[in-house]
Every structure is written in structure tokens, then in C-alpha cells.
ZADREN-766612 format. One record per residue: x, y, z of N, C-alpha, C, CB in turn; residue number from 1. Coordinates in steps of 0.1 Angstrom, whole numbers. Glycine has a CB too. Layout:
# residues N
   n.px   n.py   n.pz  ca.px  ca.py  ca.pz   c.px   c.py   c.pz  cb.px  cb.py  cb.pz    i
      X      Y      Z      X      Y      Z      X      Y      Z      X      Y      Z  NUM
...
//
This chain:
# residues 339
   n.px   n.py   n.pz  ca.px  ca.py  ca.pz   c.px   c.py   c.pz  cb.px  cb.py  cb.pz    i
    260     -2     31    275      1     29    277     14     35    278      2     14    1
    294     18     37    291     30     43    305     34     34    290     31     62    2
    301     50     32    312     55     29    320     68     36    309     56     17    3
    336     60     31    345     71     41    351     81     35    356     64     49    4
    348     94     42    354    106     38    366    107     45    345    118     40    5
    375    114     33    390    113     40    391    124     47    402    113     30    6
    402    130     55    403    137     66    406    150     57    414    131     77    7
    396    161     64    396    177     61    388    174     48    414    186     58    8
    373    165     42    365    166     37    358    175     43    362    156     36    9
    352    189     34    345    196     35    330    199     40    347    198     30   10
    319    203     45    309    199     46    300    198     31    306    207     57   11
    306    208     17    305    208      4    302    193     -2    317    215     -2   12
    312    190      5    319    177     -5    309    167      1    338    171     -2   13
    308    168     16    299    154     23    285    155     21    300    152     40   14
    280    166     16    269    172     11    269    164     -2    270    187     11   15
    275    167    -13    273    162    -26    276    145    -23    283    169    -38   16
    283    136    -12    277    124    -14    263    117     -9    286    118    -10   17
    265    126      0    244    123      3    238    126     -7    233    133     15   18
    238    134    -21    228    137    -24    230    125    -37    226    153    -26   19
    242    119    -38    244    108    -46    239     94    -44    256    108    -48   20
    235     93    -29    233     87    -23    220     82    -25    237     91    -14   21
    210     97    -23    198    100    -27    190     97    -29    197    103    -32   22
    199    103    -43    197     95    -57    191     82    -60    209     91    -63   23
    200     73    -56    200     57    -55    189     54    -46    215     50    -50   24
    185     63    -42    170     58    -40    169     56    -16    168     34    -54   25
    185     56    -16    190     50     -1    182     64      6    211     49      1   26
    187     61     21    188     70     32    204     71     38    178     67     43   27
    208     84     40    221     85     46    216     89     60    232     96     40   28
    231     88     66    231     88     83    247     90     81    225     71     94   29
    250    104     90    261    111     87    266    109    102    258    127     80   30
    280    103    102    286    104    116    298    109    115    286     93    123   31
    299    120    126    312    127    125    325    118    133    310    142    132   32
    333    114    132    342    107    141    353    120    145    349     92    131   33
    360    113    147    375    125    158    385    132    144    393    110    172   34
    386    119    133    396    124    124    385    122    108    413    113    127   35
    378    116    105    373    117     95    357    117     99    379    107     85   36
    349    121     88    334    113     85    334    101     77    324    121     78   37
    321     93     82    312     86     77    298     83     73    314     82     80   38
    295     80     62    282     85     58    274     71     55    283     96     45   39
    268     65     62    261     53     61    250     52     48    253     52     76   40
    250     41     40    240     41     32    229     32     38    244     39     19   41
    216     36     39    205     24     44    199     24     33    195     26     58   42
    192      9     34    180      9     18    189     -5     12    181     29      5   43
    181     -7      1    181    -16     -9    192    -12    -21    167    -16    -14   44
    206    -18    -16    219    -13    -25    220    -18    -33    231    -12    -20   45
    210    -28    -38    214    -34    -56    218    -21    -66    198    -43    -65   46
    208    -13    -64    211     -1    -76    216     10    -74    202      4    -81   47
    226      8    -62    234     15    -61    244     16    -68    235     16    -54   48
    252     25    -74    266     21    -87    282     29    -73    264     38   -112   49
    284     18    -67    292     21    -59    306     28    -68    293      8    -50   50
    311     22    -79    319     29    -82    318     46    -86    321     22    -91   51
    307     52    -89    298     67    -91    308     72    -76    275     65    -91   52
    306     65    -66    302     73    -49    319     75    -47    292     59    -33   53
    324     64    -52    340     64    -46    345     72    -51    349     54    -48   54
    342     76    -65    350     85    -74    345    103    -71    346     80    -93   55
    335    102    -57    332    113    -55    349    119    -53    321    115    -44   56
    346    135    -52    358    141    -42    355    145    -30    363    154    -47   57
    370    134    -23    371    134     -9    365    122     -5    364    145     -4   58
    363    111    -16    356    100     -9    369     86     -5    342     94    -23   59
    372     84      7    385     77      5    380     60      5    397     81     18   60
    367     56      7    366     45      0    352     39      2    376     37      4   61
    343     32     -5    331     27     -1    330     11      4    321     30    -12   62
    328      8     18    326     -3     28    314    -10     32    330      0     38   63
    314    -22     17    300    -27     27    299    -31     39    293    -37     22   64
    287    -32     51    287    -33     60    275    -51     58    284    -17     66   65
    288    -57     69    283    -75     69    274    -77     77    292    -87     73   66
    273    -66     93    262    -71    101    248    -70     97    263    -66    113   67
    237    -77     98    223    -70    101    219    -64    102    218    -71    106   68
    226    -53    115    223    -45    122    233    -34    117    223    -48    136   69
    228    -22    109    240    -13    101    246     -2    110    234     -4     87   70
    234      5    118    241     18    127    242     12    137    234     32    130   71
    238      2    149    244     -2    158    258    -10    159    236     -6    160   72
    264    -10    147    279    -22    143    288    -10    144    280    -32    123   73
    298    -20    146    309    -12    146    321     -9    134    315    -17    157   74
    313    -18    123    316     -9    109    311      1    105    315    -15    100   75
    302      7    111    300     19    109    304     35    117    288     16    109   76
    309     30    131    312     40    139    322     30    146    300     47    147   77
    333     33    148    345     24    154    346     34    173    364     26    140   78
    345     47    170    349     51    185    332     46    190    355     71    188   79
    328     43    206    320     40    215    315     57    218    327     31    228   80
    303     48    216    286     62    217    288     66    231    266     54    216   81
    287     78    236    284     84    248    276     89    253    288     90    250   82
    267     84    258    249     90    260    248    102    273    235     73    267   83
    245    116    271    245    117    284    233    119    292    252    125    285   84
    230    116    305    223    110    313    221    122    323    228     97    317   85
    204    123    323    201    138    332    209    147    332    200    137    346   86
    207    159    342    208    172    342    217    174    340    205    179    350   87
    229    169    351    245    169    355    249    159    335    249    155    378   88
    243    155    330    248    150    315    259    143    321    253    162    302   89
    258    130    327    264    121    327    269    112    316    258    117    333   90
    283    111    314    283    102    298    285     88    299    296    107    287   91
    272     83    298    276     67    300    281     60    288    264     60    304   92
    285     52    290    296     47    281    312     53    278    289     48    268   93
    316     62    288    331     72    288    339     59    298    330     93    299   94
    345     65    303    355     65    310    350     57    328    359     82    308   95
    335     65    335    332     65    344    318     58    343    334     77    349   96
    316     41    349    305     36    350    293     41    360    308     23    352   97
    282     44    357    269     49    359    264     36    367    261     53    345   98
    259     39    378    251     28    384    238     35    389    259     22    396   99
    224     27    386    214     39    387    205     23    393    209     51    368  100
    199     28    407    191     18    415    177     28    418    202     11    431  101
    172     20    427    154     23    428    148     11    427    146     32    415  102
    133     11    433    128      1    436    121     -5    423    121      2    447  103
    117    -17    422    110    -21    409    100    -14    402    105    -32    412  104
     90    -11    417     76      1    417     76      7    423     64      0    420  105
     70     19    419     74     31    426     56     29    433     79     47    413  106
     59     28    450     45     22    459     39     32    464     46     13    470  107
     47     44    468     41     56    477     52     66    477     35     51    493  108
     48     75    485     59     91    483     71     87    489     53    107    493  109
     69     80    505     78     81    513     89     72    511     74     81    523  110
     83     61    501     90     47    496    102     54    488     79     35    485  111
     97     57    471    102     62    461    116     77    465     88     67    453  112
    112     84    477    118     94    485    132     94    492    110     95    493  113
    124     81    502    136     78    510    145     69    501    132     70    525  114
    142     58    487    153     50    483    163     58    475    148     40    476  115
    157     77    470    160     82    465    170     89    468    154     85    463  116
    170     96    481    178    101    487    193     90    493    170    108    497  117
    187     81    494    200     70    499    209     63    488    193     58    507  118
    201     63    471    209     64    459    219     74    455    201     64    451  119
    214     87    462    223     99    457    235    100    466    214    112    458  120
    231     94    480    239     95    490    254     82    485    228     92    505  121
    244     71    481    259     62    477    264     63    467    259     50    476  122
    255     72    457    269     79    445    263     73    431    291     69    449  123
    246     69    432    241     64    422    241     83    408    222     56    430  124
    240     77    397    232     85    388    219     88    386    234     82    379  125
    215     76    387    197     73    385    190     68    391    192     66    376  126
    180     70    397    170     64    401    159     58    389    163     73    410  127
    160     42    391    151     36    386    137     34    393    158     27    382  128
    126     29    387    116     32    393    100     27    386    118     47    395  129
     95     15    383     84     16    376     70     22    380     83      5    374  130
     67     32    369     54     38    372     43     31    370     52     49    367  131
     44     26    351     35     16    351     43      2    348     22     20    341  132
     41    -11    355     43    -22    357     33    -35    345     39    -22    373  133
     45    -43    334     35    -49    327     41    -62    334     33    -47    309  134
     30    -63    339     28    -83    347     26    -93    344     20    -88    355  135
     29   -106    344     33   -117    340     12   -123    344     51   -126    350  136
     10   -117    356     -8   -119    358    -13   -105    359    -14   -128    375  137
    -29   -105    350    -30    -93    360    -37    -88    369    -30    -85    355  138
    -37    -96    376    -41    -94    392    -27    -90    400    -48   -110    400  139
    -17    -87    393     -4    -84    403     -9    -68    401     16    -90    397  140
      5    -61    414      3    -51    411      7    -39    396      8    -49    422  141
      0    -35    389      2    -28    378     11    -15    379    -11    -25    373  142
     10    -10    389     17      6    389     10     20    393     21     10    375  143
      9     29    397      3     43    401      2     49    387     12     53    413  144
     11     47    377      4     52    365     14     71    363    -17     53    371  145
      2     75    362      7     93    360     11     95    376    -10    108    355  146
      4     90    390      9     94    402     26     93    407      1     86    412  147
     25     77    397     41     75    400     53     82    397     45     65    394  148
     48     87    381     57     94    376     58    110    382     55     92    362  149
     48    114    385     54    128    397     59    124    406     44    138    405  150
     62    114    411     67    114    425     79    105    421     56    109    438  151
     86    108    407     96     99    403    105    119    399     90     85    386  152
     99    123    397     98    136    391    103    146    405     81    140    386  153
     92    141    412     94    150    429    109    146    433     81    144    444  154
    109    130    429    129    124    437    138    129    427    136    103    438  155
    133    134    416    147    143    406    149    155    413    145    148    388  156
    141    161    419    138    175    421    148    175    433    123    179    424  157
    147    170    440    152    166    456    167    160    462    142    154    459  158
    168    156    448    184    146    445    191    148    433    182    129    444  159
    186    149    427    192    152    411    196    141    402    204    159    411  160
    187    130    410    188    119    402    181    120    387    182    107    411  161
    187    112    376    182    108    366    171     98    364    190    106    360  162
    158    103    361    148     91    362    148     83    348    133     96    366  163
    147     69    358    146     57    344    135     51    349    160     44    341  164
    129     50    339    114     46    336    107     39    328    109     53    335  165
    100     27    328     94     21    316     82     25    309     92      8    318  166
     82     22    294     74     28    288     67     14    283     80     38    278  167
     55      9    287     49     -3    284     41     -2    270     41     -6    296  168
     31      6    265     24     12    252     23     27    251     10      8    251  169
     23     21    235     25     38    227     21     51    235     16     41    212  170
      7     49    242      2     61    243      7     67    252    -11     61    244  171
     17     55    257     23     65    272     38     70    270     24     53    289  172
     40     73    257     55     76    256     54     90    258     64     72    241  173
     44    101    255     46    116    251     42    117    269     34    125    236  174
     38    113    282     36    115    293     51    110    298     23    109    298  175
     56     98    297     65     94    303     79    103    301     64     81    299  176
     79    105    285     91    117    281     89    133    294     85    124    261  177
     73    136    294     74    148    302     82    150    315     61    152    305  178
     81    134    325     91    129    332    103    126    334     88    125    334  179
    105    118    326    116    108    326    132    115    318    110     93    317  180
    138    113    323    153    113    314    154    104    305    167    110    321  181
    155     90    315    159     79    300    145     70    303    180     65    302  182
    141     64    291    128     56    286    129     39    285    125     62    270  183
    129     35    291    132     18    295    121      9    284    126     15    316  184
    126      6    276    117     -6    273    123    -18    278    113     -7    258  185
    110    -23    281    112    -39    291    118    -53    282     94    -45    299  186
    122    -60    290    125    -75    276    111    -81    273    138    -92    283  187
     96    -76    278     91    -79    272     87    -73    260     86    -83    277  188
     93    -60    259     88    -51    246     98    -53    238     86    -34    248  189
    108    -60    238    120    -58    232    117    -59    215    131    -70    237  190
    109    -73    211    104    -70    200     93    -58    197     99    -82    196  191
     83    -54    203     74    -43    203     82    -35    192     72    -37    218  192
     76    -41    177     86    -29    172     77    -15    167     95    -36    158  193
     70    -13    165     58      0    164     68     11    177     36     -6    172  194
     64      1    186     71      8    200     84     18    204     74     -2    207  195
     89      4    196    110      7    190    104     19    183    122     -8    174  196
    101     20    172    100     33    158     96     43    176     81     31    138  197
     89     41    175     78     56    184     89     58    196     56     50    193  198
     95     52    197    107     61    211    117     63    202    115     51    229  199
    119     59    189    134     64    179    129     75    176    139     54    165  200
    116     82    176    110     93    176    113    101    184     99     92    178  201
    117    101    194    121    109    206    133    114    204    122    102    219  202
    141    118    214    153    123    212    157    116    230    153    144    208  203
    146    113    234    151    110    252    161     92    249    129    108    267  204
    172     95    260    183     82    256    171     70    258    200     81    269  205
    173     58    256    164     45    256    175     35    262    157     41    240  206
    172     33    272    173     14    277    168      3    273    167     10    287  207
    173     -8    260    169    -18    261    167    -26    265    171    -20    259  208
    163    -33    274    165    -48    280    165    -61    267    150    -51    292  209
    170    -68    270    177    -81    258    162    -89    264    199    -92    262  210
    155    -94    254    145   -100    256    148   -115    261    138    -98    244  211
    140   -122    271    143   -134    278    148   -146    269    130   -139    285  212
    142   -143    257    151   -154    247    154   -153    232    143   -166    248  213
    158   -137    236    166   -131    227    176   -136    220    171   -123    231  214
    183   -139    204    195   -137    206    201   -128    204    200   -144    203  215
    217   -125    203    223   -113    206    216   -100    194    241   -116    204  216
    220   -111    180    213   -107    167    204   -101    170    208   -116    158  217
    193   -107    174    174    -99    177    180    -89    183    160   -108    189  218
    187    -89    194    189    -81    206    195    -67    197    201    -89    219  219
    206    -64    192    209    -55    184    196    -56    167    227    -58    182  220
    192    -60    163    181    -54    154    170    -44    161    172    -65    149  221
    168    -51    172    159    -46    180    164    -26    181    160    -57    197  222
    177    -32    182    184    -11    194    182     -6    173    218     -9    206  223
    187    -11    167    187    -10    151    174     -1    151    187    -26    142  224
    162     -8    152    148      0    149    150     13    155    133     -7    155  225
    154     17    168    154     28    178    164     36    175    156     24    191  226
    176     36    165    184     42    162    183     43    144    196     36    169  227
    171     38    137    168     40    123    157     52    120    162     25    117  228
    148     51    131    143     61    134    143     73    138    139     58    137  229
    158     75    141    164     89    146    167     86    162    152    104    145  230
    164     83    168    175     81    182    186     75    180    171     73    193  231
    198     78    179    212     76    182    213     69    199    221     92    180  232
    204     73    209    208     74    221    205     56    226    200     87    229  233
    209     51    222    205     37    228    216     29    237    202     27    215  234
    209     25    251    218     17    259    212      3    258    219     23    274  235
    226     -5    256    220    -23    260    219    -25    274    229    -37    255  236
    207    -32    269    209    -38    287    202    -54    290    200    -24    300  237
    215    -60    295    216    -71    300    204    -76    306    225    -71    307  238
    197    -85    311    189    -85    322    188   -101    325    174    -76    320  239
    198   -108    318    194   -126    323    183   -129    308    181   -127    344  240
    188   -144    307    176   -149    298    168   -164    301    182   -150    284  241
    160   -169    295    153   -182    304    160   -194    302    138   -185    301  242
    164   -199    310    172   -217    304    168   -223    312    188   -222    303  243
    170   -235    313    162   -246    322    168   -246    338    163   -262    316  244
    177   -236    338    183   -237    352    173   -233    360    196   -230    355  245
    166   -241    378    158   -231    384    167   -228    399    141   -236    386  246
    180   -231    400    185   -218    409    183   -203    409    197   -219    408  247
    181   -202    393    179   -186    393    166   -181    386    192   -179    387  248
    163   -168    387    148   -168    381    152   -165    364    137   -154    391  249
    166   -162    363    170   -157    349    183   -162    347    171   -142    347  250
    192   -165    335    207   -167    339    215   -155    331    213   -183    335  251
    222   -149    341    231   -138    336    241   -139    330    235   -131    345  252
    241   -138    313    250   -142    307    258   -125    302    243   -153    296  253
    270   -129    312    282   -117    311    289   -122    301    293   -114    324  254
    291   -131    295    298   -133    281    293   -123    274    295   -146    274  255
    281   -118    274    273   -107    259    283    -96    262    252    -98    260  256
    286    -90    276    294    -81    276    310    -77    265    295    -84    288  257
    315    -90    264    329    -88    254    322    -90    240    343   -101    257  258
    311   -101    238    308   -100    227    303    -92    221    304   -106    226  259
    295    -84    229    289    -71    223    301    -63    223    275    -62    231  260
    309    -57    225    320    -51    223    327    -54    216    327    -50    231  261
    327    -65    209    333    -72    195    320    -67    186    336    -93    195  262
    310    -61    185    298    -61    173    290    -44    174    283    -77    178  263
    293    -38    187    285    -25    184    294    -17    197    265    -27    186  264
    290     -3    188    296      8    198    288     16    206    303     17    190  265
    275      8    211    266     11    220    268      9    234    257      5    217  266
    267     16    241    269     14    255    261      1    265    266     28    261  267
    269     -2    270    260    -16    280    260    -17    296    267    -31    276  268
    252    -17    299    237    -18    311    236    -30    314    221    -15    306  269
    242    -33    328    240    -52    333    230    -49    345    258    -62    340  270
    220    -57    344    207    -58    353    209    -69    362    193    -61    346  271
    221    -67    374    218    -81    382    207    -89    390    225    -82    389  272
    196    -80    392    185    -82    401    178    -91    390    176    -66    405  273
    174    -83    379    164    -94    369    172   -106    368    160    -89    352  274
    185   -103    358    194   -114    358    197   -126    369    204   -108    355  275
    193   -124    381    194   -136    392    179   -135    400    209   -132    405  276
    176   -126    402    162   -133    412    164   -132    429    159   -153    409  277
    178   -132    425    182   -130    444    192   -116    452    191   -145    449  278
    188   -113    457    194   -104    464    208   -107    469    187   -101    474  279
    207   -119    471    222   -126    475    234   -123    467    222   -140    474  280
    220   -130    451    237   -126    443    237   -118    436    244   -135    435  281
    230   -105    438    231    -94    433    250    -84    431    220    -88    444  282
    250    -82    445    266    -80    444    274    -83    440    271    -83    450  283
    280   -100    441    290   -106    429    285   -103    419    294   -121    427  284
    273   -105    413    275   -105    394    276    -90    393    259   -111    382  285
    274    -74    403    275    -65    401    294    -62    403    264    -59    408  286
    301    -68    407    316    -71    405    315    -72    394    324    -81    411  287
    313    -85    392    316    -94    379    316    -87    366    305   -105    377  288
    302    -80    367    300    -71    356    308    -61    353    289    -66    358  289
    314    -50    364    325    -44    359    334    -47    356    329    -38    362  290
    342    -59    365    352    -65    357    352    -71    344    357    -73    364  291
    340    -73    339    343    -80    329    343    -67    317    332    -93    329  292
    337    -55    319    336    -45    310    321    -36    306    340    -51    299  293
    313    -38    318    299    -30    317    297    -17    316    293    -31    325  294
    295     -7    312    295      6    315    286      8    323    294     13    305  295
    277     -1    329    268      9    339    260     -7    346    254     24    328  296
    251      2    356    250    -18    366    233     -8    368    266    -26    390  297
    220    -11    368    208    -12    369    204    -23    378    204    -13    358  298
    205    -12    392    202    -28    403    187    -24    410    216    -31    420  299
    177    -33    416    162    -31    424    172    -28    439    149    -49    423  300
    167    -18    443    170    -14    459    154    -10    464    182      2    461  301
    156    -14    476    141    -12    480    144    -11    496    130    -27    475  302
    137     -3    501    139      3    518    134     -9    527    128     19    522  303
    125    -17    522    120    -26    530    113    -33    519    111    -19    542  304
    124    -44    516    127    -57    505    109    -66    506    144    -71    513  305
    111    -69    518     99    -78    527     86    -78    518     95    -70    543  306
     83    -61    524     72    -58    526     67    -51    506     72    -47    542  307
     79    -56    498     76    -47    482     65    -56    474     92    -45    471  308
     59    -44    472     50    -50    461     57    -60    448     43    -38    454  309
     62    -55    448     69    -65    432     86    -64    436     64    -54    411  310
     89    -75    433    101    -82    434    110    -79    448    110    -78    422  311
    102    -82    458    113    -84    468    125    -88    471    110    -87    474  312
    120   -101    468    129   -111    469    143   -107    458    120   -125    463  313
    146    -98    450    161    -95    445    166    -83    442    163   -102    433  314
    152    -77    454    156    -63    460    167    -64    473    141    -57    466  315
    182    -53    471    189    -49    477    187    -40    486    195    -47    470  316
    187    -36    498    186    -26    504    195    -14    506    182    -30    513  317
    190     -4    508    201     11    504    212      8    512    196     29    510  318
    211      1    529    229     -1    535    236    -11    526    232     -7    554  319
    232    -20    522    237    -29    509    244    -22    498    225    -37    503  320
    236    -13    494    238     -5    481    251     -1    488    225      7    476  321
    253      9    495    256     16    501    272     11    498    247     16    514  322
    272     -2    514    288    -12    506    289    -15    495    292    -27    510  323
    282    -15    483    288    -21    478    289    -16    469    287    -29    478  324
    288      2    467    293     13    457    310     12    462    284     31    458  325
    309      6    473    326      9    478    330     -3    468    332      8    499  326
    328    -13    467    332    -20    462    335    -21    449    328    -25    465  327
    324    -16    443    325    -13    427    334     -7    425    316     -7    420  328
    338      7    437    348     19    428    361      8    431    351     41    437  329
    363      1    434    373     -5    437    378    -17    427    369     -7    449  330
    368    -22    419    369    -35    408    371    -22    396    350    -47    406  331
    365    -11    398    365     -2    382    381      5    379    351     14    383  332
    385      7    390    401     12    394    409     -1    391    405     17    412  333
    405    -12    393    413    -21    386    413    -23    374    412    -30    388  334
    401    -21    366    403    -19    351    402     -6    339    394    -27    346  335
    411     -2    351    410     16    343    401     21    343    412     18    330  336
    386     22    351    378     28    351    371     35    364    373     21    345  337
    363     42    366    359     51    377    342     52    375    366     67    375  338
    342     53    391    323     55    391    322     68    395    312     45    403  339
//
């Protein structure tokens, strides 16, 4: 349940309902909004005596909360979360959509370097970039590991890009933080929940990916663990899921986009590269996606598609990229929005 403090509630007053809260055995989670607070109760609310909480002073009413998922819903926080993103504190989820490209793996200096500089040049935020790689075999390529991430480190230095990076196991979260801005767990970690807790540990923002046969539910329990544990900073993110179609290697379902906007005030991340498999149709679903309401587009760019270790084939190249940041500012101006 959550309860709402009426407007020019004191910090006295919001104080004595947490500690009533307490009491009852719950955990609170205090969010300030524009015109009042709200103070979330988590835990086992049978014994809670809700009538006790209402009759606090200053309490203007107590609201159980119907979803699953308590701090990611939007009964609990009605205005949209603003995460901000590297140095320059980019706020994704505002006003202006974030587009952050890089190659799948990060392969060598001059790779990770040159896609870097040609991201910054077309007006990206972030460079994405896998250091370490978890593979479907493992005889594929795995990743450079600690090498990757300096030279993910060296293209922030150089561009001022924000690095996004995956965190595959625990042990590599406190190295990957020393690098990274935002912390990518993959749709195969999506359940990984040990994982979830140990980056809700952090304070660095987190990328979900929606697991391949997620549903939306799982998909928000999942950001739920990472924001119960103390990270607030959670972005969704789209990436395609498996159906029997094999035109594509994933199918990109932009419906989640309005629907999640009907269920949480988390910001959302559309992956058209994973989500299709092809370079082709990387572009339209990156339209598609702003028009339909994304805050931010996570695409594979790669200098030389051909010759990449991992995922060529729905790797974009930087003059690609390049058109078609023109294009985006141009779908986002149609729906009131800016890159």
C-alpha cells in the first residue's frame, strides 16, 4: 500500500509515518513528487492497522497498490523517472530521447575507438560495447574481459560518451562499476535474481533487457528486485522475444512500449538490432520506436559489420548511423520530442 501525504506535509510528520510503518513490521520507500509525498509500504500488510496510518497528521489517504510490482507501478509514483546518464547527466526518460550505439564486442583499440568517435559525431549519448560476452556456445567469442573495459574507458575519455556495459556474474559488478556509467544486464540474466539484488546495490543506472520469453509481469518483477534493493535507477529495455517466426532472429514487440506506459514510470530502451537480427531492419523499427513512444533506441554499430566477431549480421555501420540520427530528430519533432 502506499500512503499519501498531503501538500506542505512536514519532514516531522513524514518521519512519524515511517516510523508507524515500522512498526508494523513493513519497509518504507519515501518519494518526493512536485506537489506532495509518498511513502510506499513493502512487506506483509495483513498486520498492518491501516486505519492507525490515515489518522496520522498530514496523512491524506492510504492506497493499496494492485500491481505485483510496487515501486516500479505507477501507483506508486505517477510523474516518469529521469535517470541521468554519464558525465554531461543526460536525463533519459525527459523530454529528449538518448540513443547510445557501439559494437556488440568490444575486439581491439582501433575498432571500439573509431565506432566511438563516429557515435559522438552523430549525436549518440553512449557507447555501448560488450567486454565480457555470455554465448549461446562456448567456443564463440567470450570478450577481452578487464582489457575491454579500459578501452571502453579510453572511448569515454576521448568522446565523452557514456559507457554501457554488461555485467554477466556477480564477481564482475565492483570492476565493471569502476568503468562503466550504466550496467547492462542481458535478457539472459533477466531472471538472475542474486544478480538483480547485487546491482540494486549499486547506485550506477541499470539496463534491463526483457528476457526472450519474458512476460511483461516477469519483465517489471525482474526491474522490482533492482529498485527493492536501493537502485531507483532502472531503464527497460526492449530487445525482441522468441516466437516461431524465422524471418527474424527475435520479434520486436513495440506494443510493450504503450503498455508499459500504462503500468510503470520507468524509462524505456528499444534494442532494434537484437530485436530483428538484421541490419536492414534496424532503421524502420528505430522510427517505429520513437514514434510509437521510446525514450531511448540501443542499436549494434560496427565499422566493418563483415568482418565482427559477434553479430554482424544486425550490425549498422557509423555512415548508416550517421542518416539515420537525421531521421530520428525528425520522427521525435513529430511527437513532441528531441534527441
Amino acid at each position: 500500500m502506499i500512503v499519501v501525504m498531503k501538500p506542505g506535509a512536514s519532514k516531522s510528520q513524514i518521519q512519524h509515518v515511517v516510523h508507524l510503518i515500522r512498526e508494523y513490521g513493513l519497509k518504507e520507500h519515501i518519494i518526493h513528487g512536485t506537489d506532495r509525498t509518498v511513502v510506499a509500504c513493502l512487506g506483509d500488510k495483513r498486520a498492518a492497522d491501516k486505519g492507525a496510518i490515515e489518522n496520522a497528521p498530514m496523512v491524506e489517504k492510504v492506497v493499496p497498490i494492485l500491481a505485483p510490482y510496487k515501486m516500479a507501478s505507477l501507483e506508486v509514483k505517477k510523474d516518469k523517472t529521469q535517470i541521468p546518464i554519464g558525465a554531461d547527466k543526460f536525463l533519459l526518460g525527459g523530454t529528449k530521447i538518448g540513443v547510445i550505439a557501439g559494437p556488440c564486442a568490444v575486439e581491439s583499440r582501433d575498432q571500439i575507438l573509431q565506432t566511438a568517435r563516429q557515435a559522438a559525431e552523430a549525436g549518440c549519448i553512449g557507447l555501448r560495447g560488450g567486454a565480457y560476452k555470455p554465448r549461446t556456445s562456448p567456443y564463440s567469442y567470450q570478450g577481452l574481459g578487464t582489457e575491454g573495459l579500459k578501452l571502453l574507458a579510453e572511448a569515454r575519455r576521448q568522446t565523452g560518451l557514456a559507457v554501457v556495459t554488461e555485467v554477466v556474474g556477480l564477481e564482475q559488478i565492483e570492476q565493471v562499476c569502476e568503468y562503466a556509467d550504466v550496467l547492462q544486464i542481458g535478457a539472459r540474466n533477466m531472471q538472475h535474481y542474486p544478480l538483480l539484488e547485487a546491482v540494486g546495490h549499486t547506485q550506477k543506472p541499470v539496463l534491463l533487457k526483457r528476457g526472450m520469453s519474458a512476460s511483461l509481469d516477469e519483465f517489471l518483477l525482474a526491474a522490482e528486485y533492482i529498485i527493492n534493493a536501493g537502485n531507483p535507477h532502472v531503464i527497460l529495455c526492449e530487445r525482441g522475444i522468441r516466437t516461431f517466426e524465422a524471418y527474424v532472429r527475435n520479434t520486436l514487440s513495440l506494443a510493450i512500449i504503450p503498455a508499459l506506459r500504462e503500468r510503470t514510470h520507468l524509462p524505456i530502451v528499444i534494442d532494434p538490432s537484437h530485436g530483428t537480427g538484421y541490419a536492414y531492419m534496424v532503421p524502420s523499427m528505430c522510427l517505429a520506436a520513437v514514434a510509437a513512444g521510446a525514450d531511448g533506441l540501443i542499436i549494434e554499430c560496427h565499422p566493418d559489420p563483415q568482418r565482427a566477431v559477434s553479430d554482424g549480421a544486425q550490425s549498422i555501420t557509423p555512415d548508416i548511423l550517421k542518416g539515420l540520427m537525421e531521421k530520428i530528430r525528425k520522427v521525435a519533432q513529430a511527437v513532441d520530442r528531441d534527441v
